[in-house]
N, C-alpha and C positions, 0 to 999 in steps of 0.2 A: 539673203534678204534680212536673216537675224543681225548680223554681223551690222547693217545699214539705220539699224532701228537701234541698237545697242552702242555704239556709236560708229556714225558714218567715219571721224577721222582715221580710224585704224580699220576700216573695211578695204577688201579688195578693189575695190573701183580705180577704175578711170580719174586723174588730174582734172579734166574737165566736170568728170560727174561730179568731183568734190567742191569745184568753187561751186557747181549749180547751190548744191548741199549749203555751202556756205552762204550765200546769195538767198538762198529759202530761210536758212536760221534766222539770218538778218533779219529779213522782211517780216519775219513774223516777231521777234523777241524785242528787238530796236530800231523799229521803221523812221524812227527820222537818223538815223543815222547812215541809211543808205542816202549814197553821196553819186557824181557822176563818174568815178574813179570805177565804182562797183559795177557799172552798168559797162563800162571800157573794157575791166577786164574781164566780162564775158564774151563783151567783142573778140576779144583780144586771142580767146585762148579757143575762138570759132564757132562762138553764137551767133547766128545774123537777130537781128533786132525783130524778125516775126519772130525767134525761138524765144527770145528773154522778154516779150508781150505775153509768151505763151504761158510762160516758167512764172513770171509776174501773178496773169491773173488767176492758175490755179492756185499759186500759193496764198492767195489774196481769197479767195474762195472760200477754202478749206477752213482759213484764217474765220470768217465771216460768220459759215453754218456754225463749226466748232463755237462761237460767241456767242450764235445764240441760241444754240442749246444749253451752252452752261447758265447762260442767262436765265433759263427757263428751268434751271434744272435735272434737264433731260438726262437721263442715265443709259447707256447701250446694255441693251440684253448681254447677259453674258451663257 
């Protein structure tokens, strides 16, 4: 898990877990740059379209709280 947080591209994963990886970056760093090309190629490499709905709106989620808690301030216990 360290290795995925530290960076995913040199983790031991799965090709497919990496484009998810890639496809989550995206979505959250440079959202209008996801294109239909992005969404193909998770077709492509064996998402059906509920998984990459799925993949979408937690990453879209996480995306969301995390906004506004920094908005607000919010600091995690440590």
């Amino acid at each position: 898990m360290k290795e995925i947080i530290d960076d995913f591209t040199k983790a031991d994963i799965t090709k497919k877990e990496k484009l998810m990886l890639y496809y989550a970056k995206k979505l959250t760093e440079d959202t209008s740059s996801i294109k239909e090309r992005d969404v193909v190629a998770l077709r492509n490499i064996g998402f059906t379209d509920r998984d990459i709905f799925d993949i979408n709106q937690v990453v879209s989620y996480f995306n969301y709280v995390n906004r506004i808690a920094d908005g607000l301030g919010v600091r995690l216990e440590k």
